[in-house]
C-alpha positions as CSV (number, residue, x, y, z in Angstrom):
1,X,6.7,-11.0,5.2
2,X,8.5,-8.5,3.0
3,X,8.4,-4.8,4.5
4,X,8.7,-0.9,3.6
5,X,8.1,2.2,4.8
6,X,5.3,4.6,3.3
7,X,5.9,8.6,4.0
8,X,2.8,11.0,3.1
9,X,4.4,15.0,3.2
10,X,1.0,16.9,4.3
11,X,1.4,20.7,4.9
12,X,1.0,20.5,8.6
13,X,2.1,16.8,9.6
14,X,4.2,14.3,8.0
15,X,2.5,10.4,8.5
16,X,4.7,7.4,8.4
17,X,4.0,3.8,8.4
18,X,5.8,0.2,7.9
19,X,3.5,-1.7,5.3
20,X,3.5,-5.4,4.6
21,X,3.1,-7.0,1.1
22,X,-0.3,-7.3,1.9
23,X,-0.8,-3.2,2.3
24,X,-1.4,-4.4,6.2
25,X,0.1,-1.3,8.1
26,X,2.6,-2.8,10.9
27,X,3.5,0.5,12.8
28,X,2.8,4.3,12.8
29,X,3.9,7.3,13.8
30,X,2.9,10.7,12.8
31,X,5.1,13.8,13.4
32,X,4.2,18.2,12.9
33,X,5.4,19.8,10.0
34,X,4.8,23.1,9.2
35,X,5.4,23.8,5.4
36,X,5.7,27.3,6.7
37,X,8.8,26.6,8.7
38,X,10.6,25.4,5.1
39,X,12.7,22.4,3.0
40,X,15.5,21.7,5.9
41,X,12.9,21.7,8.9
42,X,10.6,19.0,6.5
43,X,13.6,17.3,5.9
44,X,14.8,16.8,9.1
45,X,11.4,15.9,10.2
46,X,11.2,13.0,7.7
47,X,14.4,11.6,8.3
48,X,13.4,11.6,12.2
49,X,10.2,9.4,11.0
50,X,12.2,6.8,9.0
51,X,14.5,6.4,12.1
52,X,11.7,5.5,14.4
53,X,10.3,3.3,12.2
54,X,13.6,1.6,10.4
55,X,14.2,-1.8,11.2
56,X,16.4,-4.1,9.3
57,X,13.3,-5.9,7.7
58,X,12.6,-2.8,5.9
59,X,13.8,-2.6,2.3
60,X,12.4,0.6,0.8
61,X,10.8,3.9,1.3
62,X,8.1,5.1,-0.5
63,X,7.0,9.1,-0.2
64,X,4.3,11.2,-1.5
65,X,4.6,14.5,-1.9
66,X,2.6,17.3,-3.1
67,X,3.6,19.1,-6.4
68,X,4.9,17.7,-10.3
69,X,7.3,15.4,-9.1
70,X,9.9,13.6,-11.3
71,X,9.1,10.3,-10.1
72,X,11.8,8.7,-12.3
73,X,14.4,10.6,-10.4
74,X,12.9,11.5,-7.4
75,X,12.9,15.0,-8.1
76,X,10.5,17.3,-7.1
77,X,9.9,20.0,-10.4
78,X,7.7,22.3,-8.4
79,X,6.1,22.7,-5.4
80,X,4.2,25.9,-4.0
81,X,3.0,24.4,-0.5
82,X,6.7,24.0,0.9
83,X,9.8,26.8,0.4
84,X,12.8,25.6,-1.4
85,X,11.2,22.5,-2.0
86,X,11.0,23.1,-6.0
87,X,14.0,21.7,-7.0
88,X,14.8,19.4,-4.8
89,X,16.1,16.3,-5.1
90,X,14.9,14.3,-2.6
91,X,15.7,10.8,-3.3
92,X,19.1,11.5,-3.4
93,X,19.3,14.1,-0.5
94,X,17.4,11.2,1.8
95,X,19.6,8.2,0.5
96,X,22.7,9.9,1.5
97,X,22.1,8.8,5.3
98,X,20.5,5.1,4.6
99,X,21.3,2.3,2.9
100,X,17.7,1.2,1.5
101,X,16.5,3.0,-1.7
102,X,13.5,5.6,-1.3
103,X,11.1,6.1,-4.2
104,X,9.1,9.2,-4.8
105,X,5.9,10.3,-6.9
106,X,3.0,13.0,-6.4
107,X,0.5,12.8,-3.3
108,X,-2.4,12.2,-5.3
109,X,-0.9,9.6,-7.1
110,X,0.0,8.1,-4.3
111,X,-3.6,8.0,-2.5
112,X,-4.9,6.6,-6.2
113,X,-2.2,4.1,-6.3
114,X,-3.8,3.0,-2.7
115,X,-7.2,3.1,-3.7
116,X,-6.5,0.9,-6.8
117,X,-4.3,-1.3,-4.9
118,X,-7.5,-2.1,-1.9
119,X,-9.9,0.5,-2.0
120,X,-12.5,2.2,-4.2
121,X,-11.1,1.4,-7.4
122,X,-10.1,-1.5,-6.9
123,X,-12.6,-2.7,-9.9
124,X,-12.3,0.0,-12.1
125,X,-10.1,-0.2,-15.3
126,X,-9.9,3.3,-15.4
127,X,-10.5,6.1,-13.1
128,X,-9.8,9.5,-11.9
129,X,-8.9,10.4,-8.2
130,X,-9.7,13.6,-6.6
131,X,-8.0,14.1,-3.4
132,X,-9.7,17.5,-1.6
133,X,-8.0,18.6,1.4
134,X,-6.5,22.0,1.8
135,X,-6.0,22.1,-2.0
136,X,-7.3,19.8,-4.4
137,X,-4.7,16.8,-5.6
138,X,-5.7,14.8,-9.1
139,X,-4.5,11.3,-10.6
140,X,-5.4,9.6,-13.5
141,X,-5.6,6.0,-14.2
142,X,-6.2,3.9,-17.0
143,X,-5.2,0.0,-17.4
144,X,-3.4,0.4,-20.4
145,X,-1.0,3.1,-19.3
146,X,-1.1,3.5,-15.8
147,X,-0.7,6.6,-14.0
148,X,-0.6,9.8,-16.6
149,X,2.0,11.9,-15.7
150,X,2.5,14.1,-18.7
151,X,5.7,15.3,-20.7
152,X,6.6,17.2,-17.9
153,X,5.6,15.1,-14.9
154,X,2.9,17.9,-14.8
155,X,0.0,15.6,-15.9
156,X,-2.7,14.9,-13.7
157,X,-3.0,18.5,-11.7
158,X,-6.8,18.1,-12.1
159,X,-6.6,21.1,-8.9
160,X,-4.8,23.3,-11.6
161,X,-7.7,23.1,-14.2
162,X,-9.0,26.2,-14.6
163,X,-12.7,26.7,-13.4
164,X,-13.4,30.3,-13.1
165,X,-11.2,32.4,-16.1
166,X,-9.5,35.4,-14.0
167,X,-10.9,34.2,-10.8
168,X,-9.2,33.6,-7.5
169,X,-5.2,33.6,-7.7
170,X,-3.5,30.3,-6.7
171,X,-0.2,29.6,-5.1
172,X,1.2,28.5,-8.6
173,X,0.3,31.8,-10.2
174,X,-2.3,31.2,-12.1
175,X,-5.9,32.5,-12.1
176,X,-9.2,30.5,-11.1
177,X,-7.8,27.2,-10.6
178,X,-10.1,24.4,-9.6
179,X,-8.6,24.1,-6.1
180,X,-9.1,27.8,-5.0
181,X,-13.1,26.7,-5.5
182,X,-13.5,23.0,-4.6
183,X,-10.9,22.2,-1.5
184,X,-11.0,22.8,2.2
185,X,-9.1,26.1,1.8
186,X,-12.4,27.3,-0.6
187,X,-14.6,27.0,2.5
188,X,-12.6,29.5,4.1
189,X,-12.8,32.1,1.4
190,X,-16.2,31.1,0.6
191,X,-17.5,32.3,4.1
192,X,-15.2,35.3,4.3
193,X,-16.4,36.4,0.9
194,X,-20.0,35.9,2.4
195,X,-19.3,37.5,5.7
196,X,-16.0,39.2,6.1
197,X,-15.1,37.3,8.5
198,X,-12.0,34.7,8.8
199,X,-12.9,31.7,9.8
200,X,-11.2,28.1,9.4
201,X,-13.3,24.8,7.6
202,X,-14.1,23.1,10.5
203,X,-15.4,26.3,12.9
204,X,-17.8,27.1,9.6
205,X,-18.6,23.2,9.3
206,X,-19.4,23.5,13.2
207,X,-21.9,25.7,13.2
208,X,-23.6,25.3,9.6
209,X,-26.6,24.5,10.9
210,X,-27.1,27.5,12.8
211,X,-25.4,30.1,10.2
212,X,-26.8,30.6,6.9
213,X,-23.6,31.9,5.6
214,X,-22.0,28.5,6.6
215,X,-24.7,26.5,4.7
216,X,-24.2,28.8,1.5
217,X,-20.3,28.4,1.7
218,X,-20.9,24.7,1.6
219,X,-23.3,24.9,-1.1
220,X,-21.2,27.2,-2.9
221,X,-18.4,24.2,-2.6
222,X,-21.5,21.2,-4.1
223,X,-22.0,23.2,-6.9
224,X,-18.7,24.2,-8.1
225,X,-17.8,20.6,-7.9
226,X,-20.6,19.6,-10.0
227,X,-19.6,21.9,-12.6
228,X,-16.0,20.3,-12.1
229,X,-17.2,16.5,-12.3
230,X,-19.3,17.4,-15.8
231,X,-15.8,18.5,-17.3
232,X,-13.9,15.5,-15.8
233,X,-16.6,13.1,-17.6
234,X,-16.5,15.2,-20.7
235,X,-12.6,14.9,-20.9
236,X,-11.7,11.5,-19.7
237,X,-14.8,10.1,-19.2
238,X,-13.1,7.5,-16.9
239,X,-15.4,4.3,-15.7
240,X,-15.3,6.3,-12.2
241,X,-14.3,8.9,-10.1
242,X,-13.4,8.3,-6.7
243,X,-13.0,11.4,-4.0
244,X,-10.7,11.2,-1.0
245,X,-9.2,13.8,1.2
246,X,-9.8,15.3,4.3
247,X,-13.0,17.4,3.2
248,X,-14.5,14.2,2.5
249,X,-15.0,14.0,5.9
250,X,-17.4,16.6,5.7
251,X,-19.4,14.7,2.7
252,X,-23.0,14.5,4.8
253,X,-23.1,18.6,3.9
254,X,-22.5,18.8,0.6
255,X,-22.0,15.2,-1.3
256,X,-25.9,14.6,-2.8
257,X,-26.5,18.4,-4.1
258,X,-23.0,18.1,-5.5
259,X,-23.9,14.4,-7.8
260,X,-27.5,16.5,-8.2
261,X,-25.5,19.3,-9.6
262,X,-22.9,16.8,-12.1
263,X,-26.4,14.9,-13.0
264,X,-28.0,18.6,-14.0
265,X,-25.0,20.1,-16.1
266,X,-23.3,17.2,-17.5
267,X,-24.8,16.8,-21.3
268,X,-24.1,12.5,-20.5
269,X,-23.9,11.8,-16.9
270,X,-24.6,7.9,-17.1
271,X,-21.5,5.8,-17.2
272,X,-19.2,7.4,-14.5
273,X,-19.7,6.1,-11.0
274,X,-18.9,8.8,-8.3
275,X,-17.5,7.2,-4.9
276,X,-16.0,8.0,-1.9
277,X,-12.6,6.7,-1.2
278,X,-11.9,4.0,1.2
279,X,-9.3,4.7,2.8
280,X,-8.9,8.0,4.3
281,X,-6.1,9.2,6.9
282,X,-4.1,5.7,5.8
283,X,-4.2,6.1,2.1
284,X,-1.1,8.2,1.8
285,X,1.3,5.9,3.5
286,X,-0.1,2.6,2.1
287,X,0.1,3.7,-1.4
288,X,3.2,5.0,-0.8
289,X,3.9,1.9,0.5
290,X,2.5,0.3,-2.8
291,X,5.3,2.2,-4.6
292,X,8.2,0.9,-2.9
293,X,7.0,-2.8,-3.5
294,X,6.6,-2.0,-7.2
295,X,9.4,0.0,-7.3
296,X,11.4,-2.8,-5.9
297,X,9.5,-5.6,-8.2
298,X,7.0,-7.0,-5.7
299,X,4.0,-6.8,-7.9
């Protein structure tokens, strides 16, 4: 059985797997990585994951990463989340110590690529995947293409679209981006808006029940991604939509008002089937995974 290894970059932990040809995942291991703590320290910590897991079975790498990544190259373009990562050219920086090739794309294309590959869109011809965790990741699929990357390998950053003109600022400059509204981060600034007080997703998500300020940040959340979904349809109008992430954990407080809101605003709401995604904490590292087989000519 033909391995790889699939790497998923996260802005607090780096996840590593071996997968089979049969997206089966063989091994684990899971390491802390503080995007604070910069491009040498990640580095370093992802070349300590592929040594635990190498074996000489393994034939590739495959790694998601967040920001417009030059998948051809393996270079990423630009990258807010981790210093001196814009620029970097991380194929060739990790393939200087192994003798496997490594292939890299963008996170959310990555956790699509899984989903399309044995999960939720596994059916769909074409679809759009939302990926909401502490920012909000995008991909964009359609049978006849594949994954949209754009001119500038900055197609796709659905978290980019701007949702409030002049609203909050985001870490890539701009103004009112979609993922300072409708991401695990928002819930933060939501509540401290609200309140004045800092507080992090999951103390607000603890306690919502009890603090009405905790239900209205969540609301806050449903509705802004209602308003989001009616533009996705209205643009793409893809045969579905399928939401993963980490905040999707937290779907029982805010998943029905948010396809009540998308049904309400959106002028044609029939046709686009909203789902969760299937795989959750695994996705990364299987479609990543997914890339290296293709990448190496295992359909």
């Amino acid at each position: 059985m033909k391995q790889v290894i699939g790497i998923d970059i996260g802005g607090t932990k780096i996840n590593s797997a071996v997968i089979d040809e049969e997206g089966n995942v063989i091994d684990k291991y899971r390491i802390q990585s503080n995007a604070e703590d910069g491009r040498d320290e990640v580095l370093k910590r992802i070349r300590i994951s592929i040594d635990r897991l190498m074996t000489s079975d393994i034939e590739g790498i495959g790694i998601g990463t967040a920001g417009f990544i030059d998948s051809e190259k393996g270079i990423v373009k630009f990258a807010g989340n981790i210093e001196g990562w814009t620029g970097l050219r991380l194929k060739e920086e990790l393939e200087k110590n192994i003798s496997i090739p490594v292939y890299v794309d963008n996170d959310a294309n990555i956790a699509a690529l899984c989903e399309k590959w044995l999960g939720a869109a596994k059916d769909y011809s074409s679809f759009v995947m939302l990926t909401m965790g502490t920012g909000l990741g995008g991909a964009i699929y359609d049978h006849k293409m594949g994954f949209w990357q754009g001119a500038n390998f900055q197609g796709a950053e659905l978290g980019h679209m701007i949702l409030y003109p002049e609203g909050r600022l985001c870490t890539c400059t701009q103004h009112g981006c979609a993922e300072k509204y409708i991401a695990g981060s928002a819930l933060s600034i939501n509540y401290q808006e609200l309140t004045g007080k800092e507080e992090t997703g999951p103390e607000i998500i603890a306690k919502i029940e009890k603090d009405q300020a905790a239900k209205d940040s969540v609301k806050r959340i449903a509705h802004d991604l209602g308003l989001y979904l009616a533009s996705i349809k209205n643009i793409f109008d893809p045969e579905g939509v399928v939401i993963g992430g980490g905040f999707i954990e937290t779907k029982e407080h805010w998943w029905d008002e948010a396809i009540e809101q998308y049904k309400k605003i959106c002028n044609r709401p029939e046709g686009m089937e909203i789902t969760a995604a299937k795989f959750q904490n695994d996705a990364g590292v299987i479609g990543a995974g997914k890339l290296a087989f293709e990448k190496l000519g295992y359909k």
